[in-house]
N, C-alpha and C positions, 0 to 999 in steps of 0.2 A: 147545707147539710142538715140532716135530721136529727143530730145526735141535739143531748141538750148540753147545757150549757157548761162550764166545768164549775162555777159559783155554784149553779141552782145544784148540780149534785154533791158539792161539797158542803149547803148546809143540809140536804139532806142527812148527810152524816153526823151533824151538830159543829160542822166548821164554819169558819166567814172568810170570806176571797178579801185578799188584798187589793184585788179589783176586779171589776166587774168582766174584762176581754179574756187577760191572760195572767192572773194571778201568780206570784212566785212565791207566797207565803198565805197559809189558811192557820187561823187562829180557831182554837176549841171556845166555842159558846161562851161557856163556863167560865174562861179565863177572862175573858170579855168583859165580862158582868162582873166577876171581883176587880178588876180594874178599876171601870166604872164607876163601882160599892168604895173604892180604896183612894179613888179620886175624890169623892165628897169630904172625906176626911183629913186628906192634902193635898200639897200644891199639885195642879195635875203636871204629869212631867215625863212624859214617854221615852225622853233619851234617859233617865234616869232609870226608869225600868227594862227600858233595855238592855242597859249596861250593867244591871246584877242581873238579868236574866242572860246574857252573853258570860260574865264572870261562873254564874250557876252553873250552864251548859260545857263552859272550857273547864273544869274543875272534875267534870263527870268523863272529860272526852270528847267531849262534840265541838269542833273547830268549827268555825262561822268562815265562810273564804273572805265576804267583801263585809267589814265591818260597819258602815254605814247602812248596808243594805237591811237588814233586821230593821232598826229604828225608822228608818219609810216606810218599810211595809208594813211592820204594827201599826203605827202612826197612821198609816194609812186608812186602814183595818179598823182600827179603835175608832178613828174620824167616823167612818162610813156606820159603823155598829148603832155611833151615839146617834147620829141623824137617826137611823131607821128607826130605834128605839121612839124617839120622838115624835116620830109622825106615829106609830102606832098606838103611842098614847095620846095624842092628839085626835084619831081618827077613832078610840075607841071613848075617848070621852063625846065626842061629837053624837055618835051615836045610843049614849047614854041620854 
């Protein structure tokens, strides 16, 4: 097929693929990066932040169906963000 990818169009739009085939969860950039930013400062803990961001979202209305599934696919998300973060600091210091 010639379409592209559903990741590459999704960070087009400033999302990140939970993975790279067939993604069930895209994280905003931004949210990414204060994670990241919020992890320096403590323990890192993605079921943690899952679980007030599932708590946040059931409180506004937004039922989650399969409850573990959030905390994978951030988890997942968040894993894949901080690699790439790194290699492109790696690859831009290199060419410094």
């Amino acid at each position: 097929c010639a379409c592209t990818p559903a990741p590459i169009c999704l960070m087009g739009h400033g999302l990140f693929a939970s993975s790279p085939v067939v993604p069930t969860l895209a994280v905003d950039l931004r949210v990414l990066e204060f994670v990241k930013k919020l992890f320096v400062w403590l323990t890192p803990n993605t079921t943690a932040w899952c679980e007030a961001l599932e708590s946040f979202l059931d409180g506004r209305g937004y039922r989650l169906l399969f409850k573990d599934n959030l905390q994978w696919c951030f988890s997942n998300a968040y894993h894949w963000y901080t690699v790439l973060t790194i290699y492109v600091e790696d690859h831009i210091s290199a060419m410094v």
